[in-house]
N, C-alpha and C positions, 0 to 999 in steps of 0.2 A: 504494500500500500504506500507506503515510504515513497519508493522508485518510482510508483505513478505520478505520486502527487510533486514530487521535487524534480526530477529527472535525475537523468546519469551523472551528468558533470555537476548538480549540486551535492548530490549524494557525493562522491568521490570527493569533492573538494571539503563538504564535512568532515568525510572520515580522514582526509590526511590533514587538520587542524586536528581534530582530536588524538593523531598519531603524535603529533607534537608536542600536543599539552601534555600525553603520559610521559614522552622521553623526557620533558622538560622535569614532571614533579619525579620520575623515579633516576635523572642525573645521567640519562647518557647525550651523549654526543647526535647531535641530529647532522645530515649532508643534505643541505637545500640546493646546493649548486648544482648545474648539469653538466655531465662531462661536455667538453670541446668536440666539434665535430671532426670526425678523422681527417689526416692533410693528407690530399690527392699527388701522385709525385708528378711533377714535370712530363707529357712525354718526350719518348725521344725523337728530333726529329730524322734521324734514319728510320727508323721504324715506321715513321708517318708516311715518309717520303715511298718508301718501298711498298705500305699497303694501297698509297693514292694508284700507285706506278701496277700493281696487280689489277687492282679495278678499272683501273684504263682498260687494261688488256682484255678482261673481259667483256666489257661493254662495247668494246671492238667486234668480239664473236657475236653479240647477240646486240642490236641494236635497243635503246629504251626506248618503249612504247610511249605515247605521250599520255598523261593524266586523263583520267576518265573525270570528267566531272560531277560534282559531288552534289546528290539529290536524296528525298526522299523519299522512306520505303514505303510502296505501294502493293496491296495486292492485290489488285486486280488489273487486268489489262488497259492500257493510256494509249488513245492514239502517236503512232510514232510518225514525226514531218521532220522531213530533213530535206537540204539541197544536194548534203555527200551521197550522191545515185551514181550508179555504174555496175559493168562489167568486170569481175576477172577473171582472171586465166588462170590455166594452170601453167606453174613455174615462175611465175610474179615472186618479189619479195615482200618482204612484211611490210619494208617505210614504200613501196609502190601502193600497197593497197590501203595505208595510212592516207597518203597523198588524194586515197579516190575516194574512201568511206570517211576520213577524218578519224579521230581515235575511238580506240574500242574501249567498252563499258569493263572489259574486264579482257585478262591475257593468261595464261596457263602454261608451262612450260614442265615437258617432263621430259629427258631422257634430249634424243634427236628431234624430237616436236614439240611445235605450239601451237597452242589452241586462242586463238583470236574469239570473242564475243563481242557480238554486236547487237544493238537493242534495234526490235522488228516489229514492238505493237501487239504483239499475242504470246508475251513470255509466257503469259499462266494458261492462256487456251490452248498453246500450240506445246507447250512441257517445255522450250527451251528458246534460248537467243540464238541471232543465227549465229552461224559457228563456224569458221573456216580455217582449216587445217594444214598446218604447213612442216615441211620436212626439210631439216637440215637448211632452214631458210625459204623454202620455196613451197608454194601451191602444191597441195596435193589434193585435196575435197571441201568441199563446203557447204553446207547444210541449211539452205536460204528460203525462209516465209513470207518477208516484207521484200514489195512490186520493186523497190526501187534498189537491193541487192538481185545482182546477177553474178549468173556464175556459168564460162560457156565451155568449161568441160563437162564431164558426166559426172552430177553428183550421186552420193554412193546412197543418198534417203529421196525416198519416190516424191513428188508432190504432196500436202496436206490431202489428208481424202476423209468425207465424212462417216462419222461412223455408223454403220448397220448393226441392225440383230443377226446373230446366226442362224441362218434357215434351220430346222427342228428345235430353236430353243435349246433349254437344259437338260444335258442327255446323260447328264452325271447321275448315277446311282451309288449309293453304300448300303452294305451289306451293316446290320446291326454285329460290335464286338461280340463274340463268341460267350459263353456264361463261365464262370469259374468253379473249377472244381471242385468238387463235394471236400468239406470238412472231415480228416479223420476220426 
């Protein structure tokens, strides 16, 4: 009831007055002060110099994508208007298809692929953003809902297609689990 009525930090700040009044009437020593916060060393700049000089290099292999712009989470589908419309190819590079869609909402990178995402207007209808996949830098598939992405190789997912019933319906049957055996 205390806790309710006073809160946390007055409660706490009572009891460590009253911590003090007993060390004061029974004579010991109180520590009010707070330790110093720890000293950070110097770095060194070889060290710096050589990690800056690693991350060049890698950023050389894999270009940076540019910042996806920061929004709000939505769930449901927004219409998507953009002027980045066009075609790609297969064997384009990443900063080419940057150049044509402008940046992606999101980038993926495992192993020899990346996975580029791009917002299409039916994230939540259609299960995914579209999605274009590239190997060792270059085009290899891409997985496109929204009019104004193309892609003029052969993408490896069919067109959106409505969904149907399965002709016969539910043809699933189960058998009731078997009964267990008698008690000796």
């Amino acid at each position: 009831m205390t806790v309710a009525t006073f809160g946390c930090d007055q409660v706490n700040a009572a009891k460590d007055k009253l911590k003090l009044a007993w060390d004061k009437i029974r004579g010991r020593q109180t520590a009010t002060h707070t330790p110093p916060p720890p000293i950070r060393p110097a770095p060194d700049t070889a060290a710096v110099r050589q990690a800056a000089q690693q991350q060049q290099q890698q950023t050389a292999h894999h270009p940076r994508a540019p910042s996806a712009p920061q929004g709000t989470v939505v769930n449901r589908d927004v219409p998507y208007i953009s002027d980045d419309t066009g075609t790609i190819a297969p064997a384009m590079s990443e900063r080419e298809i940057y150049d044509l869609w402008g940046a992606p909402a999101a980038v993926r990178r495992a192993g020899e692929y990346t996975y580029l995402f791009f917002k299409n207007g039916c994230e939540y209808t259609c299960g995914t953003m579209d999605v274009v996949t590239l190997k060792d830098g270059k085009v290899v598939d891409a997985i496109l809902r929204w009019d104004g992405h193309r892609y003029s190789g052969e993408s490896s997912s069919p067109p959106g297609r409505v969904p149907v019933a399965n002709p016969g319906g539910d043809t699933l049957q189960m058998r009731p689990p078997p009964a267990p055996p008698p008690a000796p």
